[in-house]
C-alpha positions in Angstrom: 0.0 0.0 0.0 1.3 3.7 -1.2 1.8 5.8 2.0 1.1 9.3 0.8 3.5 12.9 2.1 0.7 14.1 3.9 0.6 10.1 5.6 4.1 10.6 6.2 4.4 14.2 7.7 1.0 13.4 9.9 3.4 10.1 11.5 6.4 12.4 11.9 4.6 15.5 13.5 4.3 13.7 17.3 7.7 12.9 17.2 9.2 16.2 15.9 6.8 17.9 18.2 7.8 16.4 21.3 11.6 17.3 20.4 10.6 20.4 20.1 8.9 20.9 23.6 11.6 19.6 25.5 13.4 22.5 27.2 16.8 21.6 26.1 15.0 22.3 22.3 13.6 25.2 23.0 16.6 27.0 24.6 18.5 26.1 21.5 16.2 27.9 19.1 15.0 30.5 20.7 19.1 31.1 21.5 19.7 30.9 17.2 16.6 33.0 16.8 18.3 35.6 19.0 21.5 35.8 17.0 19.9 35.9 13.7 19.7 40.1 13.3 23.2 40.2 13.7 24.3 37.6 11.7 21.9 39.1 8.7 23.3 42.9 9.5 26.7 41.0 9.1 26.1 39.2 6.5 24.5 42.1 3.9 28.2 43.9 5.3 30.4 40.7 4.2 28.8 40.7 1.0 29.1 44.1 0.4 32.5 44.0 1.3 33.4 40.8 -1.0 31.2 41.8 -4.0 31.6 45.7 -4.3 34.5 46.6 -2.5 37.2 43.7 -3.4 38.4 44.5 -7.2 38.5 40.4 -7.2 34.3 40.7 -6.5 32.0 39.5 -9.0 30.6 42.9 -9.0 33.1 44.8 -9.0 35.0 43.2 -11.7 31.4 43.6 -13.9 31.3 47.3 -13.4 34.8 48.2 -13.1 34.2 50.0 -9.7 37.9 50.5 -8.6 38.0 52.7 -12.0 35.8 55.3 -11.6 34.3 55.3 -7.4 36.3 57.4 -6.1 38.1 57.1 -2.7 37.1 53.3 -3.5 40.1 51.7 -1.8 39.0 53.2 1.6 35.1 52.6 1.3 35.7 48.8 2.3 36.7 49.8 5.9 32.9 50.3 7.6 31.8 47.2 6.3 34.9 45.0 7.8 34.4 46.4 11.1 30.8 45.6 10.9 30.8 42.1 9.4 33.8 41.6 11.7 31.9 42.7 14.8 28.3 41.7 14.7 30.1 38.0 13.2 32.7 37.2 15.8 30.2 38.4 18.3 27.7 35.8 17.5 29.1 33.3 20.0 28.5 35.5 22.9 25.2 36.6 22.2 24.7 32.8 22.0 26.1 32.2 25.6 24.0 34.6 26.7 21.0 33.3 24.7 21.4 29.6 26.0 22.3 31.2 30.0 19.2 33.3 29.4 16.5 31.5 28.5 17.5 28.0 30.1 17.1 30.1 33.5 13.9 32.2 32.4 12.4 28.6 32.1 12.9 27.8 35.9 12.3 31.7 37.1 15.6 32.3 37.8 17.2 35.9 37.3 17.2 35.8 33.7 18.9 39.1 33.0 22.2 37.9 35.4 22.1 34.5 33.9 22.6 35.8 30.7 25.5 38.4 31.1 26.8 35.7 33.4 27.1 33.4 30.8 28.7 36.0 28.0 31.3 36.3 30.5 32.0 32.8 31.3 32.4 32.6 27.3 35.1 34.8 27.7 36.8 33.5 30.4 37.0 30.1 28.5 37.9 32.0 25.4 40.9 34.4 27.2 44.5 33.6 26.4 47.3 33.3 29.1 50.4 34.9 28.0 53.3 36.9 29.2 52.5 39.6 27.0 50.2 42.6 28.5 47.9 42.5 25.6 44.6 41.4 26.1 43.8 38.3 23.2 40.8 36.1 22.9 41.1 32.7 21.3 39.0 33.3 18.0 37.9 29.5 17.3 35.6 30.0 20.4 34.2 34.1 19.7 33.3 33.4 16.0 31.0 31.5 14.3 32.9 28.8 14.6 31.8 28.5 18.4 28.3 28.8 18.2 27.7 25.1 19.6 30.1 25.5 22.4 29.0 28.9 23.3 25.2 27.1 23.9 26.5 24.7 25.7 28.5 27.1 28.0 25.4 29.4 28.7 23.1 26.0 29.0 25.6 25.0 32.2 25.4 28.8 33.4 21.6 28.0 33.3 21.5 24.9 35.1 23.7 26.6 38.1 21.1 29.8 38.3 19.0 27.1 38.3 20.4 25.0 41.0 22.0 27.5 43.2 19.7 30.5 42.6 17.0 31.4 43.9 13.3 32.0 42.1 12.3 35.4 41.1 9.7 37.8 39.4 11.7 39.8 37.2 8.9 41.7 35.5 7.8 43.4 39.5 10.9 43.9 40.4 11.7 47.6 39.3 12.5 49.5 42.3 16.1 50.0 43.5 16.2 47.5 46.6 14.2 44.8 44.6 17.2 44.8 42.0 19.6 44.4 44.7 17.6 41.7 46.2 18.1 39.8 43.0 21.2 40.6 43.0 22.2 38.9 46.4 20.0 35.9 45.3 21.8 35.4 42.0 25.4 36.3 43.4 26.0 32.4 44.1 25.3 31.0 41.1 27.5 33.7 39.4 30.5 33.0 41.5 30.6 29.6 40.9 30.1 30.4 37.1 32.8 32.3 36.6 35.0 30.1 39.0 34.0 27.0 36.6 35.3 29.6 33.4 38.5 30.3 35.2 39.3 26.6 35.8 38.2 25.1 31.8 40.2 28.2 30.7 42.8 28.0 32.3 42.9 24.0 31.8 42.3 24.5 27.9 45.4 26.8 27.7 47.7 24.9 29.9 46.6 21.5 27.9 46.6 23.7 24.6 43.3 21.7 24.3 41.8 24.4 22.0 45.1 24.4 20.2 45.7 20.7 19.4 41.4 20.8 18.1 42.7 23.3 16.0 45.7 21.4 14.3 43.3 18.9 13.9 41.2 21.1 12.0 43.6 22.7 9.8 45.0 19.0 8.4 41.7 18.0 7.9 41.3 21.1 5.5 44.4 20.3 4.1 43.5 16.4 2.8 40.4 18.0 1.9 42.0 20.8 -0.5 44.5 18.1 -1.5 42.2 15.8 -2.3 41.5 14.8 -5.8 40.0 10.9 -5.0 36.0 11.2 -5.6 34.9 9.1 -2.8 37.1 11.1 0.0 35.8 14.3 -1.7 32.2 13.2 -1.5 33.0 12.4 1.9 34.3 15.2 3.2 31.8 17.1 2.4 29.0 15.1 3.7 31.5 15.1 6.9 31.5 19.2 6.4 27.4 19.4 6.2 27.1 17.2 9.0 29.3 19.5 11.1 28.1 22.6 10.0 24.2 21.9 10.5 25.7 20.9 14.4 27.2 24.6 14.1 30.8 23.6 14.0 33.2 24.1 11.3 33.6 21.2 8.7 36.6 20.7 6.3 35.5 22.0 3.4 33.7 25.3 5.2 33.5 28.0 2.0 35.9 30.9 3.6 38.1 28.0 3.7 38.0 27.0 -0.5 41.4 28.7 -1.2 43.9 27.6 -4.1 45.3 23.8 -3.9 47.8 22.1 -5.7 45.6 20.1 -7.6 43.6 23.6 -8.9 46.7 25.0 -10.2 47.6 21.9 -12.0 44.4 22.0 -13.7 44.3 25.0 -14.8 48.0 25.3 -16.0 47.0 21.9 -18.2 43.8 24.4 -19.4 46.0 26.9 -20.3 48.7 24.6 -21.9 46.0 22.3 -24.0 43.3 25.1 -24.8 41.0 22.9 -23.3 39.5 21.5 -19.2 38.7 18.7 -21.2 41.1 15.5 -19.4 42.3 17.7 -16.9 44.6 15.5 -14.5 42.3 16.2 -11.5 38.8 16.0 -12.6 36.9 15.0 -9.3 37.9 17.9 -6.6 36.3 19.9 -4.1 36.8 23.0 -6.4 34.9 20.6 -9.2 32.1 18.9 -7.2 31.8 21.1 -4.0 32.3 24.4 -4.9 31.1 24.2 -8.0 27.8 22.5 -8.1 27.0 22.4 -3.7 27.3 25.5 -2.5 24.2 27.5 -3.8 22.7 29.7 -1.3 26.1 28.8 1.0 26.5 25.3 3.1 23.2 22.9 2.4 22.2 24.7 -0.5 19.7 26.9 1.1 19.0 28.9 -2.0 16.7 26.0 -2.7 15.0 26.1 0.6 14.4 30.1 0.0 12.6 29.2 -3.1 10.5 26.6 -2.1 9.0 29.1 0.8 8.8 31.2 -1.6 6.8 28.7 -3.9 4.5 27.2 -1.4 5.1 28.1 2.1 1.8 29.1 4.1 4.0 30.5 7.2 4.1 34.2 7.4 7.3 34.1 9.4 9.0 31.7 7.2 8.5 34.2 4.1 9.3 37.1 5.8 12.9 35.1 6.7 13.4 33.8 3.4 13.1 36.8 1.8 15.8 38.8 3.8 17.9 36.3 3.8 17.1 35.5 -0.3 19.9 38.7 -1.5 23.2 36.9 1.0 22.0 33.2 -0.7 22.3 34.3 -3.8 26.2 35.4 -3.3 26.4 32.0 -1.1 26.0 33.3 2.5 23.9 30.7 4.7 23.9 32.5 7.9 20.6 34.6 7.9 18.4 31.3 7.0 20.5 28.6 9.3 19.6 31.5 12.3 16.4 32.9 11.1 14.5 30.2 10.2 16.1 28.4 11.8 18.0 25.4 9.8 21.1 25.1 12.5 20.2 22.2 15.1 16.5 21.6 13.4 16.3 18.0 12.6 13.8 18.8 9.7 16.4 19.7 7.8 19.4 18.1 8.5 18.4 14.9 6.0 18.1 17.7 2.9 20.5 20.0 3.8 23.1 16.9 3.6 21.4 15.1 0.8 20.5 18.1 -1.5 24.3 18.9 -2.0 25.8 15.5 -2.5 23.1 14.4 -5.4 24.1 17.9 -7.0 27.8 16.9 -6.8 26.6 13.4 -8.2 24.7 15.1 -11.0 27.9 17.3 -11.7 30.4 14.7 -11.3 28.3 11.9 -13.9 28.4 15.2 -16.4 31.9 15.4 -15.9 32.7 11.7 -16.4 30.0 11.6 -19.9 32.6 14.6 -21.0 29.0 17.4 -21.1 31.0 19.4 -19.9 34.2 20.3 -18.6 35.7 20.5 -14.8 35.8 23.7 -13.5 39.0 25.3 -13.9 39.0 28.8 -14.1 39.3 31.6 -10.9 35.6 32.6 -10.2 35.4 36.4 -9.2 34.9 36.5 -5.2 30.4 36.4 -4.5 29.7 34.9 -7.6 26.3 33.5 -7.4 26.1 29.9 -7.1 24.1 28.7 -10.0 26.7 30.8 -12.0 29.7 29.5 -10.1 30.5 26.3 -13.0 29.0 28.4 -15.8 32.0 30.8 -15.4 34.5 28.6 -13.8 34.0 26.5 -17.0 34.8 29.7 -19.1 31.0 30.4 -20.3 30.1 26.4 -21.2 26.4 26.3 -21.6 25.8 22.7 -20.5 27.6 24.1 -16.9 24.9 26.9 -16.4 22.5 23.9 -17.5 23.2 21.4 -15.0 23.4 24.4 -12.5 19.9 25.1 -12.9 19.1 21.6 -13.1 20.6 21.2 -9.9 19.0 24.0 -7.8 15.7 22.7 -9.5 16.0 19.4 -7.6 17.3 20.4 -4.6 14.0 22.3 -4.3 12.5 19.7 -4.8 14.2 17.9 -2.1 13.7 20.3 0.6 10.4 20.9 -0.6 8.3 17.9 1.6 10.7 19.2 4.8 9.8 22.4 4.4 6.1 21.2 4.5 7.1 18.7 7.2 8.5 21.8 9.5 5.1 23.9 8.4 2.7 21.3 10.2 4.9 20.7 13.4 5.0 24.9 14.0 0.7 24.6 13.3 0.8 21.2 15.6 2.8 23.4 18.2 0.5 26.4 17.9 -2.5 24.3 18.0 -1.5 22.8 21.0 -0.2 26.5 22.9 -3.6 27.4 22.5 -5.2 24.4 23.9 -2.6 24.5 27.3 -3.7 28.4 27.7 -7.4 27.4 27.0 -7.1 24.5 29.9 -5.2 26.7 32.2 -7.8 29.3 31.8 -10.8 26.5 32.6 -9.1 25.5 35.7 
């Protein structure tokens, strides 16, 4: 017997639903939720920055910018502050996120719970050295440390929640009130920023943090080195897995720089007047970059046009379409914290899958000889359905399976999306029937 979608998404919804009630769930998103203006002002700023302002930038190379705007060298400065700022920030407005709401749940000082637990981020994050300058370890401030930085201001939570004592925050205005919450929350704050002293101070002296990040940068290296298919297809379903848990994978995009085995190809290009037979056909610059990275990491650029298409949720358009001008020059951040995609199960089955059957559908094109690897530099915010079209200097069939490809994923992430659309209506739905009973009793 043929189990309809609408079978399937009626089975799921219980299940989804009670992941999303649990408090550990909620806490999460409310905590992404919470980040998401910043990382969309930062993200307009990057693109700005890469596009318009680099002479390297798609756009910029279009309309010749660095020619005629003048003082155009200088204007790039605003917009690195700002992408640098509201960007490396994320992680502690996500420790005090987490710290916040996980002690709002239990009526605990919310407001001290939260500032608490920025500062514990920073504590963890602070760099012992003899030199008098003050330096924070960057793999933990950035975006980079989103998932640690939760799990930090969750264990500032659980200690307002264990050690503090409960309080009415929105009666408690006057000047002796506040320092009565003080007092009650002064406790669970001492021992949170003892506890940040100690894993600081124990991740610096065991270079911890450090040896992670070795680990990290050799794993980018295979990756980058790579020209095997099957370690390349691995690595990145290694990278979307990672990035959808908010952590850095191998092959994260800021990270696509020139390899070996991209110079080789394109010196053979250059010496053959043809990417035909290139030595190093099946690469992350090939497969990845060129054919799995629309809309950034997941391919979210599909996910924006299937709300678009057929979404019923007003929230869910209103997201997609401020975060529909950074997917088109490959930034992911305003949907993975708007929507949000980061630590939704929903998703993390097309935002894997989507990508990988594009590289499949890219790689068999490659093998049949349709088209050509891609071997040429690609101007810096290129869109992503343009990426193989002009990295394969202007081959038709490149631009063909590139809209073949965003077609499908679309198609993929469309019965998630509808999936994600009935468990928020199941959870509203059942809101409204908790107030109704509360108000009966």
């Amino acid at each position: 017997m043929r189990i309809s979608e609408q079978q399937i998404i009626n089975r799921l919804v219980p299940t989804v639903l009670r992941i999303r009630q649990t408090d550990f769930y909620r806490v999460i998103q409310r905590t992404v939720m919470l980040t998401f203006p910043f990382v969309l002002i930062g993200s307009f700023c990057q693109i700005i920055q890469l596009t318009l302002l680099t002479k390297t930038g798609f756009l910029a190379s279009i309309f010749h910018l660095s020619t005629w705007v003048p003082y155009y060298k200088y204007l790039h400065y605003p917009f690195d502050s700002l992408a640098n700022l509201t960007l490396d920030s994320v992680a502690i407005i996500a420790a005090f996120g987490a710290a916040k709401y996980y002690a709002k749940i239990y009526h605990r000082d919310d407001q001290l719970a939260g500032l608490s637990g920025a500062i514990a981020l920073l504590l963890i994050a602070y760099e012992y050295s003899d030199q008098r300058e003050e330096t924070f370890n960057p793999v933990l401030l950035g975006t980079n440390g989103f998932t640690s930085a939760i799990l930090i201001g969750i264990v500032i939570g659980v200690l307002f929640r264990l050690f503090g004592k409960s309080t009415d925050a929105s009666r408690e205005t006057h000047t002796t009130q506040i320092l009565d919450r003080t007092f009650a929350s002064l406790l669970p704050m001492a021992l949170s920023f003892m506890l940040a002293v100690g894993v600081g101070l124990a991740l610096n002296w065991f270079m911890l943090v450090d040896y992670s990040e070795q680990t990290a940068v050799q794993l980018q290296k295979i990756a980058m080195s790579s020209h095997n298919i099957g370690l390349t297809f691995g690595l990145a379903a290694l990278t979307l897995l990672m990035e959808i848990l908010g952590l850095a994978g191998p092959l994260e995009q800021r990270l696509l720089v020139n390899a070996p085995s991209m110079t080789t190809n394109l010196n053979y290009a250059l010496s053959h007047h043809s990417a035909y037979h290139v030595p190093f056909p099946y690469t992350v610059n090939t497969l990845y970059k060129a054919f799995g990275t629309f809309g950034g990491t997941g391919m979210l650029l599909a996910l924006i046009i299937a709300i678009i298409m057929s979404s019923h949720n007003h929230n869910y358009h209103i997201v997609a379409r401020w975060s529909l001008v950074p997917a088109l020059f490959n930034s992911s951040g305003p949907m993975m914290t708007g929507l949000p995609v980061l630590y939704n199960p929903i998703y993390a089955i097309p935002f894997i899958v989507a990508p990988l059957v594009n590289m499949a559908i890219g790689g068999l094109a490659i093998w049949l000889q349709w088209l050509p690897p891609m071997v040429y530099p690609v101007p810096l915010g290129t869109p992503g359905p343009l990426i193989a079209f002009i990295g394969t200097n202007g081959n038709i069939v490149a631009l063909f399976i590139g809209v073949l490809d965003l077609t499908i994923s679309v198609l993929i992430y469309l019965p998630f999306m509808r999936l994600a659309e009935a468990t928020l209506h199941a959870a509203h739905e059942e809101t409204l029937r908790l107030e109704m009973t509360g108000d009966e009793n």
